[in-house]
C-alpha positions as CSV (number, residue, x, y, z in Angstrom):
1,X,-108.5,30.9,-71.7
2,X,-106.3,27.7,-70.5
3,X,-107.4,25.0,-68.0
4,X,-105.1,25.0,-65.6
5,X,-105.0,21.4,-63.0
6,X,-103.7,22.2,-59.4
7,X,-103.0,20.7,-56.4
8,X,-103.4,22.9,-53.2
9,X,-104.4,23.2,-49.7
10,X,-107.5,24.6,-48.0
11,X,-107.7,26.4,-44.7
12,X,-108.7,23.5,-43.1
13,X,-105.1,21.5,-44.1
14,X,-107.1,19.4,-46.5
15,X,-105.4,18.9,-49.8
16,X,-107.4,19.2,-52.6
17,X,-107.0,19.0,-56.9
18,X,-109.2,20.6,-59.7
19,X,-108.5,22.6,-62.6
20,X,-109.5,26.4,-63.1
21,X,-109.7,28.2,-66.5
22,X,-107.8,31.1,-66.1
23,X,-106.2,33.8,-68.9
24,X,-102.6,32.8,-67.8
25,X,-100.6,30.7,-65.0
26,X,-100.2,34.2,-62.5
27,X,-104.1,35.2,-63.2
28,X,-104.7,30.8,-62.0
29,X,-102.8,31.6,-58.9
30,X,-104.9,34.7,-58.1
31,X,-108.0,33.0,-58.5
32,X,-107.1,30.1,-55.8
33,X,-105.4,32.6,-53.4
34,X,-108.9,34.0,-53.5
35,X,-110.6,31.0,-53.1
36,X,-108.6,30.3,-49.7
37,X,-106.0,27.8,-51.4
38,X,-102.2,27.4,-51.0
39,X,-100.8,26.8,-54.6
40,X,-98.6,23.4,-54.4
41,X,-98.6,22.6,-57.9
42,X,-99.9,24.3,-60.9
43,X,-99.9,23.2,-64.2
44,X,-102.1,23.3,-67.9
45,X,-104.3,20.6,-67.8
46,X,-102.9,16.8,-68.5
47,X,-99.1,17.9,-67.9
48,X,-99.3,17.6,-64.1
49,X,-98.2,14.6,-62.5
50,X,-97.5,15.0,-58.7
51,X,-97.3,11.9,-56.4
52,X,-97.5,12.9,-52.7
53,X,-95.1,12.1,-50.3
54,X,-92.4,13.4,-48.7
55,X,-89.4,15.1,-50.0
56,X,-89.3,17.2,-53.0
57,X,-86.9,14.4,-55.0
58,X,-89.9,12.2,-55.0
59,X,-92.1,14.6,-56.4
60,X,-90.2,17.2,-58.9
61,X,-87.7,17.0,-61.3
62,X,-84.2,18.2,-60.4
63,X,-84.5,22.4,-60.6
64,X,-82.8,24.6,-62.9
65,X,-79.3,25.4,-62.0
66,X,-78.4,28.9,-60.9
67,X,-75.1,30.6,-60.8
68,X,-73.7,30.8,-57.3
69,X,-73.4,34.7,-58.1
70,X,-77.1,34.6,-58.0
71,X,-78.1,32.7,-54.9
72,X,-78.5,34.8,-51.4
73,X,-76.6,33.5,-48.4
74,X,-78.5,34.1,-45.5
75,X,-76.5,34.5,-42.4
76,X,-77.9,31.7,-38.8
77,X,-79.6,34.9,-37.5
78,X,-81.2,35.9,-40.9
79,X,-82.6,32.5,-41.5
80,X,-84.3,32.2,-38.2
81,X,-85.8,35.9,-38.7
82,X,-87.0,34.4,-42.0
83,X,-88.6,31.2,-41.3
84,X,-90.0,33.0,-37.7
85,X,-91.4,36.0,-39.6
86,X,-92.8,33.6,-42.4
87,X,-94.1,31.3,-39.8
88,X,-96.0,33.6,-38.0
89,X,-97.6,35.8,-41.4
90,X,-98.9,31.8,-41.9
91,X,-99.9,31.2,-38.7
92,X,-102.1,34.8,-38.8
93,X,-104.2,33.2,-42.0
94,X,-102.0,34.7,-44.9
95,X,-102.1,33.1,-47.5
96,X,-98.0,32.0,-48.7
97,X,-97.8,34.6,-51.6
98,X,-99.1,37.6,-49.7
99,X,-97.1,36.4,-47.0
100,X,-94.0,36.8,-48.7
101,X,-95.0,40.1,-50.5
102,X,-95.1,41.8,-46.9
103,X,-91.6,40.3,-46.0
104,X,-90.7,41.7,-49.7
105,X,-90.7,45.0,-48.4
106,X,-88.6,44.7,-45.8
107,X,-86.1,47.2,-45.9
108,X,-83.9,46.8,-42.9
109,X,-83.2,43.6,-43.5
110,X,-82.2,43.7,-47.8
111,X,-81.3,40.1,-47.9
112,X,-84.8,38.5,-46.5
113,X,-86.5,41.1,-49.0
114,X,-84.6,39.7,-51.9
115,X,-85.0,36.0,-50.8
116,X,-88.7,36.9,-50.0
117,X,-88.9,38.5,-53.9
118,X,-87.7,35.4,-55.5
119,X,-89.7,33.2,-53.5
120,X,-92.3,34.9,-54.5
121,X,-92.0,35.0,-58.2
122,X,-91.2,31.6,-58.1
123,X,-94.4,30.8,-55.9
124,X,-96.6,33.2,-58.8
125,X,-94.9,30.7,-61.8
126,X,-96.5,27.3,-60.0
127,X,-92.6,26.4,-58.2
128,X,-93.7,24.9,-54.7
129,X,-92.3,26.5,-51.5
130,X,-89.4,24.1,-51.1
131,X,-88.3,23.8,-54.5
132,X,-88.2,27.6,-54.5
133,X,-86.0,27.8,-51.5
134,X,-83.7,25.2,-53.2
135,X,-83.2,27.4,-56.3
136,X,-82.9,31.0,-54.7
137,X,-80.4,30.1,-51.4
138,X,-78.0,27.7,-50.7
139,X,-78.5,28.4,-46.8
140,X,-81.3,26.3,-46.8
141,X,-80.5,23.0,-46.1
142,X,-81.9,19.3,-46.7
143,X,-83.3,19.3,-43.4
144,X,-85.0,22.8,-44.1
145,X,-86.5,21.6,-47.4
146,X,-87.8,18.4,-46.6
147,X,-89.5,19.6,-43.4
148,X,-91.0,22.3,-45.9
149,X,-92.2,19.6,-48.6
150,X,-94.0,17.7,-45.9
151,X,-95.2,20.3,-44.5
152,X,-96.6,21.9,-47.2
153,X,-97.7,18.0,-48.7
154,X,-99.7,18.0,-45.7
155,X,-101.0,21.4,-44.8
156,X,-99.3,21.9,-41.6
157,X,-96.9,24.2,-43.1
158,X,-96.7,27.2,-40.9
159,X,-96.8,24.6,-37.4
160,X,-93.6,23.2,-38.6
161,X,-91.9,26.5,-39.6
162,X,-93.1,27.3,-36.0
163,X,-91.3,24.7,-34.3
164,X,-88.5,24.4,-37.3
165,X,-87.7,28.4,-36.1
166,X,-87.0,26.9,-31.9
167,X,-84.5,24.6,-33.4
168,X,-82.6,27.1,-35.3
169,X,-82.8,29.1,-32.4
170,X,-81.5,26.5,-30.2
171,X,-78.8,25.7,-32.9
172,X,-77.2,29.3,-32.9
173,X,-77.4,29.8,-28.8
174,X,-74.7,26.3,-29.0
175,X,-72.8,27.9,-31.4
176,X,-73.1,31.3,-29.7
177,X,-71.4,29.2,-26.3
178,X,-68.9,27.5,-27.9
179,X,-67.7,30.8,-29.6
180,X,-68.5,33.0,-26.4
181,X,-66.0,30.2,-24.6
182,X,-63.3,30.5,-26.8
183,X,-62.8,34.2,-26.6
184,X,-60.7,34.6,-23.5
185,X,-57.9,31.3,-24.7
186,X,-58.0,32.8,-28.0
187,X,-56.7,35.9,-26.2
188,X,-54.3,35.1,-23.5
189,X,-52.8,33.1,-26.9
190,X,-52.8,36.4,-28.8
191,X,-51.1,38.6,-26.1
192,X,-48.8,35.8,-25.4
193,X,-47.7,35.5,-29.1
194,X,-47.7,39.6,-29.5
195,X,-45.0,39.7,-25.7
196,X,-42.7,37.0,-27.5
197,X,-42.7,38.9,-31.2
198,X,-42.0,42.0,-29.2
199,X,-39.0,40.6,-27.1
200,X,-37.4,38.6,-30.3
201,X,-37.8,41.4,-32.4
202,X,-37.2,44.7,-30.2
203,X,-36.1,43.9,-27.1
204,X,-32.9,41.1,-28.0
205,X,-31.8,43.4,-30.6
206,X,-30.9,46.1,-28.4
207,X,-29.6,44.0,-25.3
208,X,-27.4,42.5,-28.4
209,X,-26.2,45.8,-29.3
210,X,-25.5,47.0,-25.2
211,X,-23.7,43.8,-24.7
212,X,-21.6,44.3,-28.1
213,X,-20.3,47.4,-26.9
214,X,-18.9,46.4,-23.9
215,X,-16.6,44.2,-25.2
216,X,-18.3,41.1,-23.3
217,X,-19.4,38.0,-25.4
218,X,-23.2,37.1,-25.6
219,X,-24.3,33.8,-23.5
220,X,-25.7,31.5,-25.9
221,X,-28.9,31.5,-24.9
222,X,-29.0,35.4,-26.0
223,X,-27.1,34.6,-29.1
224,X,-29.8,31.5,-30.5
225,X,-32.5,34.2,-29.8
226,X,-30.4,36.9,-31.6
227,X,-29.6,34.7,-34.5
228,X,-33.0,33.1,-34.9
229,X,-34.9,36.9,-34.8
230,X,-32.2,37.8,-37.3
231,X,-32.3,35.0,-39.3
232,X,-36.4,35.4,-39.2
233,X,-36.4,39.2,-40.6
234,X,-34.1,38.3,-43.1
235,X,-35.6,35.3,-43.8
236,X,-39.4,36.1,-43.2
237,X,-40.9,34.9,-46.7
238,X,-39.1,31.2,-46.8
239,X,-40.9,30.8,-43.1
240,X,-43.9,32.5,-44.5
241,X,-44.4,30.1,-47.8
242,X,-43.1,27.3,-45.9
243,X,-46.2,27.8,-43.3
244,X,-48.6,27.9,-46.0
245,X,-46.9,25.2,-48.0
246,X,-47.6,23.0,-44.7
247,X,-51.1,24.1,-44.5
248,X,-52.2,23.3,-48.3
249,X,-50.2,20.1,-47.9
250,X,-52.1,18.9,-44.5
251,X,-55.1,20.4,-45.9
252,X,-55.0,18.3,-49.3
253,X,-54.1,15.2,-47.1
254,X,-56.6,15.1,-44.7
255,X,-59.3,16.2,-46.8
256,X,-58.8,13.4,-49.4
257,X,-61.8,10.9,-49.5
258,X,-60.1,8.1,-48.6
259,X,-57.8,9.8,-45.8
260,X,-61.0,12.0,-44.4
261,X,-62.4,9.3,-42.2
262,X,-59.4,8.6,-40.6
263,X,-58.8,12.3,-39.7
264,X,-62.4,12.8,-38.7
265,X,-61.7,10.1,-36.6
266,X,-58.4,11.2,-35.0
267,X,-60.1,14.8,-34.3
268,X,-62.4,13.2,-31.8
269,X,-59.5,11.6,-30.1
270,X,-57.8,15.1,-29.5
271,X,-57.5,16.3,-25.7
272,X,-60.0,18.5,-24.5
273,X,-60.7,19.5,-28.3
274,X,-62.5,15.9,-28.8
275,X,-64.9,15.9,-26.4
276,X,-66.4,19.0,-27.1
277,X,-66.7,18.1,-30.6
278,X,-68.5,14.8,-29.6
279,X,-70.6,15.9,-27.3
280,X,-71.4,19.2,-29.6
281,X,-72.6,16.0,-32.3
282,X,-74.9,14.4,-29.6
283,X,-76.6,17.5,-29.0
284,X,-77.2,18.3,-32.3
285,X,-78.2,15.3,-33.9
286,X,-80.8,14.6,-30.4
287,X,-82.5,18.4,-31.7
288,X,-82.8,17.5,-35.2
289,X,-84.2,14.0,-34.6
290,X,-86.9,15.4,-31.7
291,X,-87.9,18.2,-34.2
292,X,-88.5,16.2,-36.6
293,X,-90.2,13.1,-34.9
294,X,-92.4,15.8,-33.5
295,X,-93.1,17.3,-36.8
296,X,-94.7,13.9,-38.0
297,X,-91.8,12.3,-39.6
298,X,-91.3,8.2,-39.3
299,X,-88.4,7.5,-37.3
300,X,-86.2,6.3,-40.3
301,X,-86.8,9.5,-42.4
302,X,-85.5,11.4,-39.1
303,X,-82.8,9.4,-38.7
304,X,-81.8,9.8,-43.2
305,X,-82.8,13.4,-42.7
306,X,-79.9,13.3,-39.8
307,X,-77.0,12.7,-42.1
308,X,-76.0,16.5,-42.8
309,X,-75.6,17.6,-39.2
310,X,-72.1,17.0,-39.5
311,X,-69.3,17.3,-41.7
312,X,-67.7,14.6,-39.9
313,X,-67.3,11.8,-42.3
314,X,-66.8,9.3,-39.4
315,X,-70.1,9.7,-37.5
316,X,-71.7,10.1,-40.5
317,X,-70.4,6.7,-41.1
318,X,-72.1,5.9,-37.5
319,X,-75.4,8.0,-38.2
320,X,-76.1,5.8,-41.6
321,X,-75.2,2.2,-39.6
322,X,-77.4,3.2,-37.0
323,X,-80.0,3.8,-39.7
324,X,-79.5,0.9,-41.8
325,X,-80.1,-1.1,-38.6
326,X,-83.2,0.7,-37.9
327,X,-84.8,0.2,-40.9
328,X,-84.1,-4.0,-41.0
329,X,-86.0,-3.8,-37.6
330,X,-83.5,-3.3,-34.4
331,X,-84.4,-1.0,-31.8
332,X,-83.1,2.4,-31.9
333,X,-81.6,2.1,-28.1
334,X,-80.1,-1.1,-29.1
335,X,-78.6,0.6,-32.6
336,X,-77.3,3.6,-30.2
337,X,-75.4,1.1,-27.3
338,X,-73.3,-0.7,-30.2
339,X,-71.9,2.5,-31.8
340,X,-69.6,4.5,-29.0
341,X,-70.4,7.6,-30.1
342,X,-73.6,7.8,-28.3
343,X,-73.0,6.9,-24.3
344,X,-74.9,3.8,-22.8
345,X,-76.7,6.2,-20.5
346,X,-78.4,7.8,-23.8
347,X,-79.0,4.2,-24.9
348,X,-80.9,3.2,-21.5
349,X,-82.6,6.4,-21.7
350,X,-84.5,6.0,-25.3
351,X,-85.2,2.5,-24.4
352,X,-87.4,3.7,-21.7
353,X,-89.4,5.7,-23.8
354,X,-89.4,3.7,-26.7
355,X,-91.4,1.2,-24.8
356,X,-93.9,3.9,-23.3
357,X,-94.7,5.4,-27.0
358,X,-93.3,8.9,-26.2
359,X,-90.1,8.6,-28.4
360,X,-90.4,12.3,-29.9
361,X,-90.3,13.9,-26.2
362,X,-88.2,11.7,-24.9
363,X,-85.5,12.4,-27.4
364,X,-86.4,15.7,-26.7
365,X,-85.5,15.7,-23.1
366,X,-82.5,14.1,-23.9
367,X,-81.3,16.6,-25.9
368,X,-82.0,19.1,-22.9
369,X,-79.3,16.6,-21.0
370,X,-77.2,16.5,-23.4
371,X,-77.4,20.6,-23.8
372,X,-76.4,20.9,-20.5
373,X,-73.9,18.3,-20.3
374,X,-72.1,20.4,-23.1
375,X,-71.9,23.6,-21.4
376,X,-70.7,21.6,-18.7
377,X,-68.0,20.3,-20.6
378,X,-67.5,24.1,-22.7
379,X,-67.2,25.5,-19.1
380,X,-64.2,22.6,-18.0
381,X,-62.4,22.5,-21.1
382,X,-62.3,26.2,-21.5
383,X,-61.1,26.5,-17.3
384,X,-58.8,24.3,-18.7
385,X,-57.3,25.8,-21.7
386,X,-57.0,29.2,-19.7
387,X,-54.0,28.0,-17.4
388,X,-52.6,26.2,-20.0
389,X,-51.9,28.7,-22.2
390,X,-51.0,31.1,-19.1
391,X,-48.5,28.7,-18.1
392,X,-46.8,27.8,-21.5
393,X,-46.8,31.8,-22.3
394,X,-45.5,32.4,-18.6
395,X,-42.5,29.5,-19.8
396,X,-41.8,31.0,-22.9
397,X,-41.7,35.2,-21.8
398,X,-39.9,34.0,-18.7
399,X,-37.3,32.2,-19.5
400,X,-36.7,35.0,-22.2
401,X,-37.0,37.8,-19.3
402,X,-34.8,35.5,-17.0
403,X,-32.1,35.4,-20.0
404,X,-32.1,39.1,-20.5
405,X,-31.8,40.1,-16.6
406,X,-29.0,37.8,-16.1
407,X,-27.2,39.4,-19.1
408,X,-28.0,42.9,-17.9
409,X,-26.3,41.1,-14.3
410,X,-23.4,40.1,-16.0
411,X,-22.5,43.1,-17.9
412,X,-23.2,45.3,-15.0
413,X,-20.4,43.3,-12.9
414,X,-18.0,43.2,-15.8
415,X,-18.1,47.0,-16.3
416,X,-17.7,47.2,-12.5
417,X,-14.5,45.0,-12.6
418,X,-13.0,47.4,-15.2
């Protein structure tokens, strides 16, 4: 037999320590999922040092690394099943390990099954929840595994999974509207593109050859169209490696450290495209920061835990100032009204309920303004995109059409004349 020390929570959220003799480290975890405790750390007696707090950094050493062959991705709609279906197993009294033996055998969904199988060998080898996650998917994020580590440092584990799962949710319904808006532009451009390829490629060509055997000379409008499709089937690979040599090059360029803030920067200055970005930020970062204000977090942990909302270098720039200022004591309204990528009405807003305590719902609410304010702005730019594209299309395949008619014209009155 081996004493075994723990750390674990009761059904009560208390967290509690001891040691328990036990034949081996899977027959320890049996005997305190019997007892009515969720395993956090399990270890032979004298070896475990945990300090509460937080995030896992502070309390484990770095994991294991596993080969990215090995991790399962977990698509937006399979996470939220997964933290919804875990959340509510928790919330019915089940203890974590049985919890994620039921979603094991899932078999409609493979890729929750194997997550759920890991997790749970993991779980039975003393690993805590959010170290587990780390090691077995890379979907999970910071923001999902620290909001697991304090949840499960302080008991309330399957209440923040609960409200973790209405963010997510959230989350993919903005991504779902800013796709949703993008499918009619995206194909009035397509049709538009496939009606010139058709007329440079098909219908030129044989107006060319009509008007060649007439004996009448082509206009020159007729013969740059000719000699550019002609010059493009002949030609099609120098266009094509030319197209990607432009995209690797830009690519390389703007994703270089010290050219990437500058870019990020430029991108929100971009007509109609700029706003929606910024806006899409505001409404993000307000739903992480009200989730996790509401989950118990301090304000500048929120704010840290913030960062990886966006891949934009710029206002991540933004996100850490506003922090920094935070934490050496400023107001968060007044952090938010010298950085212009939060409006002043946002500002005035958190001010309000900063003074009246209710910070957490406040923000909350904002985000529901700022949710609607987006859609708002998905609905104008995408009314806007729509006759812009019709229009430059309608320029392009007109003048084309106008160029072939007036040939047709012409050749019709020359073989009159004969």
């Amino acid at each position: 037999m081996t004493s075994f020390q723990y750390q674990a929570v009761d059904r009560n959220g208390n967290r509690t320590t001891g040691s328990v003799d036990a034949r081996d480290r899977s027959d320890a975890l049996r005997q305190l999922s019997s007892a009515g405790l969720q395993t956090l750390e399990l270890g032979p007696a004298g070896k475990t040092d945990i300090q509460p707090g937080l995030t896992k950094s502070s309390q484990e050493k770095p994991p294991a690394k596993i080969s990215a062959l090995n991790r399962i991705r977990l698509s937006g709609n399979q996470l939220i099943t997964f933290t919804e279906e875990l959340s509510d197993l928790l919330n019915a009294g089940i203890q974590l390990e049985p919890s994620l033996k039921l979603m094991e055998g899932r078999k409609d969904l493979v890729a929750i099954g194997k997550v759920a199988a890991q997790l749970r060998a993991g779980i039975r080898d003393g690993v805590s929840l959010s170290r587990a996650l780390e090691k077995v998917s890379p979907s999970f994020d910071s923001l999902y595994l620290n909001l697991v580590a304090a949840g499960e440092a302080s008991g309330t584990l399957s209440k923040l999974l609960t409200r973790h799962t209405l963010y997510l949710i959230r989350i993919q319904e903005l991504k779902s509207k800013m796709a949703t808006a993008l499918i009619y532009p995206a194909f009035l451009l397509l049709a538009g593109v496939a009606v010139t390829v058709l007329f440079i490629t098909f219908l030129i060509p044989r107006l060319t050859v009509l008007i060649e055997s007439t004996g009448s000379s082509l206009p020159g409008g007729v013969q740059f169209i000719a000699g550019s499709a002609e010059l493009l089937k002949s030609h099609w690979w120098v266009f094509l490696v030319g197209v990607i040599g432009f995209g690797i090059l830009f690519k390389l360029i703007t994703s270089h450290p010290a050219n990437r803030p500058v870019w990020d920067r430029i991108k929100l200055r971009i007509p109609l495209a700029g706003k929606l970005i910024l806006v899409r930020f505001q409404v993000h970062f307000l739903r992480t920061l009200g989730n996790l204000l509401e989950n118990g977090l301090s304000l500048v942990d929120s704010l840290k835990l913030s960062y990886g909302i966006t891949g934009n270098v710029y206002l991540q720039s933004e996100l850490k100032a506003i922090t920094d200022e935070v934490t050496d004591g400023s107001s968060l309204h007044g952090s938010l009204r010298k950085h212009r990528c939060f409006p002043d009405s946002l500002a005035d807003y958190v001010r309000i309920n900063e003074q009246t305590g209710s910070l957490d719902q406040g923000i909350q609410r904002a985000a529901d303004r700022s949710e609607r304010a987006l859609e708002k702005t998905i609905e104008r730019v995408s009314a806007m995109i729509q006759p812009i594209i019709i229009v430059a299309m309608a320029g392009v395949i007109g003048t084309m059409a106008y160029t072939m008619i007036s040939v047709i014209y012409d050749t019709i009155e020359i073989l009159r004349s004969r």
